[in-house]
C-alpha positions as CSV (number, residue, x, y, z in Angstrom):
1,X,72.0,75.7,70.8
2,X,71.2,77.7,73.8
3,X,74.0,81.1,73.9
4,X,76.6,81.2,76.8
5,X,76.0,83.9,79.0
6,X,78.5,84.3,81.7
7,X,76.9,85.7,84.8
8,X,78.3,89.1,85.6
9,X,76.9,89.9,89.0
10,X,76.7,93.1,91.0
11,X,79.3,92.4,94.7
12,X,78.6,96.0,95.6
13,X,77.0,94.2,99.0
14,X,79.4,90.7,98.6
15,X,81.2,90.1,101.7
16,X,84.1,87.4,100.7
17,X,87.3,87.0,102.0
18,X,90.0,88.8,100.4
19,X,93.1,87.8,97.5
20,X,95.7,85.8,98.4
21,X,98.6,87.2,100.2
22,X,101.1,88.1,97.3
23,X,98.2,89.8,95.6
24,X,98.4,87.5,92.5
25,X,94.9,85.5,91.5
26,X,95.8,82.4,90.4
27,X,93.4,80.6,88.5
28,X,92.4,77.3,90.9
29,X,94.7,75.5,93.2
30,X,94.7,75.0,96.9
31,X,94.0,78.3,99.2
32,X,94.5,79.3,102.4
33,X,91.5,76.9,104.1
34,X,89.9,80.2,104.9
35,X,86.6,78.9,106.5
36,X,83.0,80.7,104.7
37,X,80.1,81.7,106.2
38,X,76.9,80.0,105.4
39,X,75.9,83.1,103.6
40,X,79.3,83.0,101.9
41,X,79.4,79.8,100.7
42,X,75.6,79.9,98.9
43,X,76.5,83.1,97.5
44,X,79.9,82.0,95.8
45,X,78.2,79.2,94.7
46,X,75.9,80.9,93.0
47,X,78.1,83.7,91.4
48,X,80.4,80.7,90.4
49,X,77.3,78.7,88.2
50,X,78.1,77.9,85.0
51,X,76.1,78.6,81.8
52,X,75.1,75.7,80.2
53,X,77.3,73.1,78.2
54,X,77.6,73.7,74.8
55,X,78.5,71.1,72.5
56,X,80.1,67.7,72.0
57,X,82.6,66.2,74.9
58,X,85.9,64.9,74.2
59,X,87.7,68.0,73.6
60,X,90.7,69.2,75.4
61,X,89.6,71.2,78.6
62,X,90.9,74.5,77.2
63,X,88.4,73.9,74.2
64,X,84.6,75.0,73.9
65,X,82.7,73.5,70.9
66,X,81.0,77.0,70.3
67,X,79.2,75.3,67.4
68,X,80.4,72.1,66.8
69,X,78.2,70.8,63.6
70,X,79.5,71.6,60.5
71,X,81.7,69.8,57.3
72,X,84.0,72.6,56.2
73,X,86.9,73.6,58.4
74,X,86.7,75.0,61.8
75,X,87.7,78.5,62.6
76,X,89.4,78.5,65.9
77,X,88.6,81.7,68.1
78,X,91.2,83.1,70.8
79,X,89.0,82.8,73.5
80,X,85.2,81.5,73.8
81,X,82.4,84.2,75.9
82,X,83.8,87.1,73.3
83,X,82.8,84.8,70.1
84,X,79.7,83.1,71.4
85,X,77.5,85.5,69.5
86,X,79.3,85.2,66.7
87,X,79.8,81.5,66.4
88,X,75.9,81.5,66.6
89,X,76.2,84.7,63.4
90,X,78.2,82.3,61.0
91,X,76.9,80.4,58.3
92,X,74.8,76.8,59.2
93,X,78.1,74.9,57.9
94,X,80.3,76.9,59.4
95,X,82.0,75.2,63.5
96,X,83.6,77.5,65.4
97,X,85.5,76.2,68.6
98,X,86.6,78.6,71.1
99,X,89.9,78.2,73.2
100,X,89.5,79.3,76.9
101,X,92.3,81.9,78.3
102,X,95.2,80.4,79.8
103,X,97.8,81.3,82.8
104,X,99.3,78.1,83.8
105,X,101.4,75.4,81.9
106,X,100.1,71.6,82.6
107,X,103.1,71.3,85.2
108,X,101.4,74.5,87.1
109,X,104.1,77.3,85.6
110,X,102.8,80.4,85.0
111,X,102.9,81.4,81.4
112,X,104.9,84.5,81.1
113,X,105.2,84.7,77.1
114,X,102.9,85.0,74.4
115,X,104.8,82.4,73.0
116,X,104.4,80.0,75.3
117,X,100.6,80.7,75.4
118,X,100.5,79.6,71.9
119,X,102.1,76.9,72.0
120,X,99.9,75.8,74.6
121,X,96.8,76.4,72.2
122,X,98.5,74.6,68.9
123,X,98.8,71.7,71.0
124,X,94.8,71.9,72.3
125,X,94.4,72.4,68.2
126,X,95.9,69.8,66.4
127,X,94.4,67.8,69.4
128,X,91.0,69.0,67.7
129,X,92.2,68.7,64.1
130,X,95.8,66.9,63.8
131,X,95.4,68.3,59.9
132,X,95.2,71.7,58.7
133,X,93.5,74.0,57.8
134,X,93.3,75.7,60.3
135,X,91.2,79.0,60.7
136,X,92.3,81.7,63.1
137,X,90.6,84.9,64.5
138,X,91.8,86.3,68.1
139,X,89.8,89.8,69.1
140,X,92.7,92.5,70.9
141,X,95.3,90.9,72.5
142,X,93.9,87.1,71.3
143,X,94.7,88.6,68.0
144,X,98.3,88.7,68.8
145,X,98.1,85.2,70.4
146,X,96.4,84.0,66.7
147,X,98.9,85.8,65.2
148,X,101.8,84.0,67.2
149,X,99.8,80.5,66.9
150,X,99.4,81.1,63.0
151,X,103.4,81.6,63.2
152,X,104.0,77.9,65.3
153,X,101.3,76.0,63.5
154,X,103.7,77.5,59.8
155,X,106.8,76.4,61.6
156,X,105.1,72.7,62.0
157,X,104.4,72.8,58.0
158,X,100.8,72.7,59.0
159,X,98.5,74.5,56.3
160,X,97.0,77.9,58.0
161,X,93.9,79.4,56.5
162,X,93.0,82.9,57.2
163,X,93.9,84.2,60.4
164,X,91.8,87.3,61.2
165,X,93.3,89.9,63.6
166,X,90.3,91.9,64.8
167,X,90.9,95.2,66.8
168,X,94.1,93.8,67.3
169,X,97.3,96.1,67.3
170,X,100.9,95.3,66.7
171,X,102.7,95.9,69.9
172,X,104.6,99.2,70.0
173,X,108.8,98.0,69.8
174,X,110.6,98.8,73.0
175,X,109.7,98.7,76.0
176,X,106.5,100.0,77.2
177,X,106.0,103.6,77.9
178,X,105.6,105.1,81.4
179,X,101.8,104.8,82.7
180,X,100.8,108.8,82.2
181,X,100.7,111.1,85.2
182,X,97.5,111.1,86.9
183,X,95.3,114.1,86.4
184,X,94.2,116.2,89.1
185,X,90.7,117.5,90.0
186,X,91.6,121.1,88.3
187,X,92.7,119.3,85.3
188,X,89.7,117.2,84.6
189,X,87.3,120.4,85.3
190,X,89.2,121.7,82.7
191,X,89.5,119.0,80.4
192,X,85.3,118.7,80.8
193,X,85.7,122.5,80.4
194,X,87.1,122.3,77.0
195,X,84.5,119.8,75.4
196,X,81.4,121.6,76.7
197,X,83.1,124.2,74.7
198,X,83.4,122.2,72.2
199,X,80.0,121.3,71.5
200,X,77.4,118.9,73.1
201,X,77.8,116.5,70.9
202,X,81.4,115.9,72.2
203,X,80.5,116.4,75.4
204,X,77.8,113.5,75.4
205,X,80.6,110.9,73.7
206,X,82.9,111.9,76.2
207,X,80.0,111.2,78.9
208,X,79.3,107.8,77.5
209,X,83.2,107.0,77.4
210,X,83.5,107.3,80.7
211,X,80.3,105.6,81.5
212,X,81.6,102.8,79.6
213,X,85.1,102.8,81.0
214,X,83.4,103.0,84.7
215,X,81.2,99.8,84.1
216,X,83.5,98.0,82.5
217,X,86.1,98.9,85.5
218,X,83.1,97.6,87.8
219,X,82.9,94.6,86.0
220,X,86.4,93.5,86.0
221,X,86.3,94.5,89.9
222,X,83.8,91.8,90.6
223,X,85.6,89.4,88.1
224,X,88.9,89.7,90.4
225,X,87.1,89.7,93.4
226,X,85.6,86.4,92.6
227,X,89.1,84.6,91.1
228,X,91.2,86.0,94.5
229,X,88.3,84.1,95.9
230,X,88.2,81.1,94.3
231,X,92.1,81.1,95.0
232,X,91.8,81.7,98.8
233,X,89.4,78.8,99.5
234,X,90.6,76.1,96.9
235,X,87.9,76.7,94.4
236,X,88.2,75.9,91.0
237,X,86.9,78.6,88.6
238,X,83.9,78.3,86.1
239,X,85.2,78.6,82.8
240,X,83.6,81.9,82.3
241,X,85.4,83.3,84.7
242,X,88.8,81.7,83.4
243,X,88.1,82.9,80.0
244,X,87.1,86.6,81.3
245,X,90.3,86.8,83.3
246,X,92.6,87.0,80.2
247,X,91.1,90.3,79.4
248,X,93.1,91.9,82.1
249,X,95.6,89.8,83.0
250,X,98.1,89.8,80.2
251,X,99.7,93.6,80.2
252,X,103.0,92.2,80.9
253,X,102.7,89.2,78.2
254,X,101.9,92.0,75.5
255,X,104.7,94.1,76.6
256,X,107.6,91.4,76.2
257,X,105.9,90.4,72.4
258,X,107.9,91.1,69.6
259,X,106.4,89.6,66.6
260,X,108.5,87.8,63.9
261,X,107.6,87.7,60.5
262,X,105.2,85.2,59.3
263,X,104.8,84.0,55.9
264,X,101.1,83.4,55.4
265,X,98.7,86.5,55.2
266,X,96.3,87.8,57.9
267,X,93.0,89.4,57.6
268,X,93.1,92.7,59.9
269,X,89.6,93.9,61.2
270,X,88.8,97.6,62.8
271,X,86.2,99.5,63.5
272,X,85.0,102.8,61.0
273,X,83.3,104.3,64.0
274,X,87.2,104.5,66.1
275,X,89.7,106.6,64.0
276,X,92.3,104.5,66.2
277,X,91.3,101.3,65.1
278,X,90.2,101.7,61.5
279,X,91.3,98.6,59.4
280,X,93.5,101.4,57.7
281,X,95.5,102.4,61.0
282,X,95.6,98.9,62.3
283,X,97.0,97.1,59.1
284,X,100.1,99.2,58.9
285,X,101.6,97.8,61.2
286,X,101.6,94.2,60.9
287,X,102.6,94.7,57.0
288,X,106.0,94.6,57.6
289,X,105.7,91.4,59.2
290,X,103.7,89.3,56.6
291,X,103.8,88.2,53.3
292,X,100.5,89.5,52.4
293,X,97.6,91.5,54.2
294,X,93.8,92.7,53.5
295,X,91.9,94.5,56.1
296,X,88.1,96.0,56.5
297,X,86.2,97.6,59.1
298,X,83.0,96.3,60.3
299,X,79.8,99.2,61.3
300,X,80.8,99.5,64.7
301,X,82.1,102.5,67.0
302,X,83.5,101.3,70.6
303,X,86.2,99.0,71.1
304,X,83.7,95.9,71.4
305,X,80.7,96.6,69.6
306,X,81.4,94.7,66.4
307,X,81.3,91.4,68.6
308,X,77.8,92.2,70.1
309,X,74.3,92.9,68.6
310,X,73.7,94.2,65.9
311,X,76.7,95.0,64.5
312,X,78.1,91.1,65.0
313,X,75.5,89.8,62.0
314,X,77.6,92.1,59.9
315,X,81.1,91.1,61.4
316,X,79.8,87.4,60.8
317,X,78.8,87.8,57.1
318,X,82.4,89.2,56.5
319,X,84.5,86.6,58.4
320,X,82.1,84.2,56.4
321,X,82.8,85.2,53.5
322,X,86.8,85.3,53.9
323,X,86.4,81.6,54.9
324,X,84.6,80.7,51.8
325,X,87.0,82.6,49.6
326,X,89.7,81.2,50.7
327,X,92.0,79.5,48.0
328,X,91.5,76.0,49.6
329,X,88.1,75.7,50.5
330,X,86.2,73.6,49.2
């Protein structure tokens, strides 16, 4: 089964016309009729390919058969390009579907609520299996989404299996804090100041943070560039580039979250290589909320790592292994 592998092109030199006029990227729908260049419209059509089909048809359009073989139940991902490589990781028995980020309601209403966004994906679910059980695992904010779709499927009487939260914090209570003040030239000299005191070995992590933070930055840059786009001239978006949005556009879904209690247990995952989110830090929080939790880091340092090579063959033998354990598998 050939891997997805959304193309993540460099628009340092891309000339395309701009985002829509209220500055919100929506994600299809008609645009302006802002006519493209020649040059334009090959290059958009190119950045806009999509990677090759995976699976069987007849699913809901939200749903990606990530790996569709397979007799015992499916685990159900909170989103499809970060689980490709670890659909691919599980066991040869083991499907995996992926559910594709969401912003709009069938009737075109943007989803404002985490809750609502879960309902949406039961629905795409038990389209996919009307029977339980059903297998959850959502990575950062898609944990919280599993989380709240664990909650729906319960209040439908439908039998949850494990639903794994990885990286995935419980939103702070309250509402959110102020963004911090930004830092001036001075400041950062003298923040850089205090790790090279510190040590080199500070100093490098520190270098490759920000050389991670930069490229990611870039990446979601193009990502918006290409969805304002797609907006402006009545495009329709690729699904990788559906999917990818919902890494950075749900801030204000996350902020109005508050969890209620759920009955069933949850698998929390972190990373041993982040202090801030260790298994240990991260399962605190949802304890309260449960009636049972476990949790386990995974060999990985950076907030994504365990979902990429080669830490995800680890990640992979440990979700497996919670799904075979699992009182009512077979």
């Amino acid at each position: 089964m050939p891997e997805l592998r959304p193309p993540f092109p460099d628009l340092r030199d891309a000339r395309l016309p701009g985002p829509p006029s209220d500055g919100r990227p929506r994600p299809g729908g008609e645009g302006d009729g802002a006519p493209l260049s020649p040059e334009q419209e090959r290059l958009l059509t190119l950045l806009l390919a999509e990677p090759p089909p995976v699976g069987d048809g007849g699913l809901p359009d939200a749903v990606v058969a990530l790996r569709p073989r397979g007799s015992r139940p499916p685990l159900f991902g909170i989103g499809v390009f970060h689980f490709r490589r670890l659909a691919l990781a599980l066991g040869p028995d083991q499907p995996m579907f992926g559910l594709l980020g969401l912003d709009l309601d069938d009737d075109g209403q943007y989803l404002e609520r985490v809750e609502e966004l879960a309902a949406q994906y039961v629905r795409h679910i038990r389209a996919v299996r009307p029977h339980g059980p059903y297998h959850l695992i959502g990575f950062c904010f898609g944990g919280l989404v599993a989380y709240e779709v664990a909650r729906q499927l319960e209040a439908e009487r439908a039998t949850v299996g494990r639903v794994m939260l990885l990286a995935a914090a419980r939103p702070a209570a309250g509402p959110p804090a102020e963004p911090p003040a930004p830092v001036s030239g001075p400041g950062r000299l003298r923040a850089l100041a205090r790790r090279v005191h510190a040590g080199d070995g500070a100093l490098r992590q520190w270098l490759a943070e920000r050389a991670q933070y930069q490229a990611t930055s870039a990446r979601v840059g193009a990502q918006r560039l290409l969805l304002a786009t797609c907006t402006r001239v009545g495009r329709t978006p690729p699904l990788w580039l559906r999917d990818a949005a919902t890494a950075w556009s749900h801030p204000d879904r996350e902020a109005r979250y508050a969890p209620a209690p759920y009955g069933g247990g949850v698998t929390v995952i972190g990373h041993e290589g982040d202090p801030d989110e260790s298994a240990r830090v991260l399962v605190e929080g949802w304890r309260p909320l449960v009636g049972r939790a476990e949790a386990f880091d995974v060999p990985a340092g950076r907030h994504m790592d365990s979902l990429k090579e080669p830490y995800v063959q680890a990640l992979a033998a440990r979700v497996q292994a919670r799904l075979d354990t699992w009182p009512g598998a077979s």
